[in-house]
Steps between C-alpha positions, in 0.01 A plus 500: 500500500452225725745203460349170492627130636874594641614139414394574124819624283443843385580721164483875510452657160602881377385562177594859294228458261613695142292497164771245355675338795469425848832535778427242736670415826455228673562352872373237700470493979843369437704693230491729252502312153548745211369789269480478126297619239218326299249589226177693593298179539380344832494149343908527520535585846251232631674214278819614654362503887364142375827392373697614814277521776239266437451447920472868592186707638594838238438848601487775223507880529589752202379918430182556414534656149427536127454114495191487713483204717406192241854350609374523881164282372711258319704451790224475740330248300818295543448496884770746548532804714488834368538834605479808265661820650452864481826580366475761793513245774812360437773613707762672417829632618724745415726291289217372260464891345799438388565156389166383258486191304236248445678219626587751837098584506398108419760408818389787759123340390612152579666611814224656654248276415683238677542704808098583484582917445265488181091528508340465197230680351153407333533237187158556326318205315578514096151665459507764755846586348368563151175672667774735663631550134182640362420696777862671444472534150202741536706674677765532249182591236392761833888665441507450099126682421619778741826530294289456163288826665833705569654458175174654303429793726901575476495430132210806537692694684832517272317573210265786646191298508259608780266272643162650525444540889186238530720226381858624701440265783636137621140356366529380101183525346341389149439835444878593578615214295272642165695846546831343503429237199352845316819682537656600221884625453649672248740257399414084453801385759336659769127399451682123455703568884145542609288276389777223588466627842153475480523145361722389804275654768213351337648182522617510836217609657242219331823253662454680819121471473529109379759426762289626844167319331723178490611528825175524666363250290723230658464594860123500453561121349772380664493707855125535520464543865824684616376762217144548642623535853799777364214705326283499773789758654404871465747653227589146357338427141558238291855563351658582852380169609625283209839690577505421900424182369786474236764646705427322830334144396351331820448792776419186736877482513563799719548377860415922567404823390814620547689247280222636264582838518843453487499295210327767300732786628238638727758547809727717601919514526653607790853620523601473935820536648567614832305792608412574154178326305320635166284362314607415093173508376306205324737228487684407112441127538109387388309485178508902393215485271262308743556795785449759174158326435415501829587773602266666215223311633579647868322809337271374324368300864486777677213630267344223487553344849312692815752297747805616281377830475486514846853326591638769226358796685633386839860538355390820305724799517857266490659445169286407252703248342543301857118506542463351178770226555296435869218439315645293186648251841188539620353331136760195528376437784134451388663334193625210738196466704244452271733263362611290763099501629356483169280767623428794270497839608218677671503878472360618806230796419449553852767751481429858410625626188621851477 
């Protein structure tokens, strides 16, 4: 964070942001003033910065969290300064895994932002935050119908039931649905287990249905043109682009395709000391389920793409799961140009197909 006008007073904010109250420590250039607690509200803490430091330029930084980043919009409508931090990126020392308390966390946040240690992450607009929301709660419907799925075919299993061989796959048809509503069991408890667990899946899956129709729906109305350009990518359809969409907002804010990558996960960790350097695989930070979906499309481009195809059997013969991840970077990469050139894709033909 750059500092502005040196002559200007300044006020350094740490903020440990709880459901019910917030530890705040507070400094100015000069001195440290104090921490204390208020209530969760960010009306309090700017009527108190009013009240006592009416003259100041204000710089805020608190942990990205549960609370999402509406107090880092409030703030920044005020004209204030705000950074929200990977709770990662703060430093740390030995002493801190051992002494813990939200007024210690609200002062180490204070302290650093004052000495410029901190760098803040993305704070998304209040729309693209509650896009990001319904993109993630397919994915919770993606976990819950698969859970809905294991809990009937184990119910089958206990119980002795066999599942006749055309339906014993990861594909739920009508026709598997009619044999399991026209089982019967000896006893009335467990045809009512089953049919509740039919009820539930039912349910979930016309949620799950509902759910990917709305989000595509919105980027088709709201994000016409990034859409278009996304779909026009080999192994991207309709709902992988409202996602990208959802969990990235603007792509035009990328200085790179690196940043890119690396803010999906799409990069690797190294581990080097002295003589010795291995690799850790992908790296934890990045948004898992965007690198899951596009890491499915990967495969599903090299099908369809000659020029994939080709780039995947240049690397053919390594591990399969590193080719795949090659070619899934490879994807972002696309993802960002046709975006920043609002140019869709081109597959080129040209290229034999084996």
């Amino acid at each position: 964070m750059q500092l502005q006008d040196a002559n200007t007073p300044k006020l350094f904010i740490g903020v440990d942001i709880h459901k019910l109250t917030w530890s705040v420590s507070i400094q100015t250039d000069l001195f440290f003033h104090k921490t204390f607690s208020i209530p969760s509200e960010t009306e309090v803490l700017y009527q108190y910065v009013e009240g006592h430091f009416p003259d100041h330029e204000v710089y805020v930084a608190y942990e990205a969290g549960c609370c999402g980043f509406h107090a880092a919009r409030y703030f920044l409508n005020l004209g204030w300064e705000v950074l929200v931090v990977n709770p990662a990126d703060i430093k740390l020392s030995d002493k801190d895994r051992y002494l813990k308390t939200d007024a210690i966390d609200s002062k180490k946040l204070s302290d650093q932002l004052k000495k410029g240690d901190l760098k803040g992450i993305y704070i998304p607009s209040e729309e693209h935050e509650q896009l990001t929301s319904l993109a993630r709660h397919r994915s919770q419907l993606t976990r819950q119908l698969r859970r809905s799925k294991v809990q009937i075919k184990s119910m089958l299993l206990y119980h002795g039931i066999k599942i006749p061989e055309q339906y014993d796959n990861n594909y739920w048809t009508h026709a598997f649905l009619d044999w399991l509503e026209s089982l019967d069991f000896r006893h009335d408890p467990g045809n009512y287990s089953l049919s509740g667990k039919i009820r539930m899946y039912r349910f979930i899956k016309l949620e799950y249905q509902q759910t990917a129709n709305q989000l595509r729906a919105y980027c088709r109305k709201h994000h016409r043109q990034d859409y278009e350009l996304l779909r026009s990518i080999p192994g991207i359809g309709g709902f992988l682009a409202a996602v990208i969409i959802a969990e990235c907002g603007d792509l035009r804010r990328f200085n790179n395709e690196k940043q890119f990558a690396s803010f999906i996960g799409l990069v690797p960790g190294i581990y080097s000391s002295g003589q010795s350097e291995k690799s850790l695989g992908l790296t934890h930070r990045g948004r898992h389920q965007l690198r899951s979906y596009l890491v499915e499309a990967a495969w599903i481009a090299v099908r369809k793409d000659p020029e994939m195809q080709a780039y995947y059997r240049k690397h053919y013969g390594k591990n399969v799961k590193n080719i795949i991840i090659k070619v899934a970077h490879k994807m972002a990469r696309r993802i960002l140009s046709v975006i920043k050139t609002e140019t869709p894709y081109q597959v080129n033909y040209s290229l034999k197909v084996e």
